[in-house]
Phi, psi and omega in degrees: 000135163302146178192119179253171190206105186253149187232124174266162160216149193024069146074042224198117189276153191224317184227180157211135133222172190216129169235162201083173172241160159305317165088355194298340167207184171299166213267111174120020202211341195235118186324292190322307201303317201299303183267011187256320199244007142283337192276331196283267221317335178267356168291301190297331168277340159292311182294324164294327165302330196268325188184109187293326196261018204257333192211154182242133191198103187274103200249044171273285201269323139126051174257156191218136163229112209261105204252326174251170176263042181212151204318332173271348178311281176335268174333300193278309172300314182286357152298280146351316186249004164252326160277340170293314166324312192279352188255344181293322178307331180245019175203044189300345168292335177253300187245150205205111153298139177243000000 
């Protein structure tokens, strides 16, 4: 299972990790696994195009540090955690907010 663990400060996201695998299928085969690190990896990658210094992001451990305030920043992480919602919502056996 996927599990993700997000930390707000002022109504505001600051961190993320994530650990685990989805497991939904074999490895090279499994769907879930597939749109969970496609939605992260094309999210970190936009937030680096638009500002490199704006999120610190360890793909060892898999942490996001959210380091600026700022709106387009904001906007692309909370996008990131409504789809991971929508994918926990159709594969709640693999993946769970903690």
């Amino acid at each position: 299972m996927i599990k993700i663990y997000v930390k707000y400060e002022n109504e505001k996201v600051k961190e993320i990790k994530i650990k685990g695998h989805a497991l939904y299928d074999d490895f090279g085969k499994d769907i879930v696994c597939a749109s969970f690190s496609s939605i992260l990896i094309t999210t970190i990658n936009a937030i680096e195009m638009i500002d490199s210094d704006a999120i610190y992001y360890d793909d060892k451990i898999f942490l996001i540090n959210i380091l600026k305030d700022d709106e387009i920043v904001n906007k692309l992480i909370d996008n990131m955690i409504n789809l991971f919602q929508e994918l926990e919502h159709d594969y709640p056996e693999n993946i769970k907010f903690i």
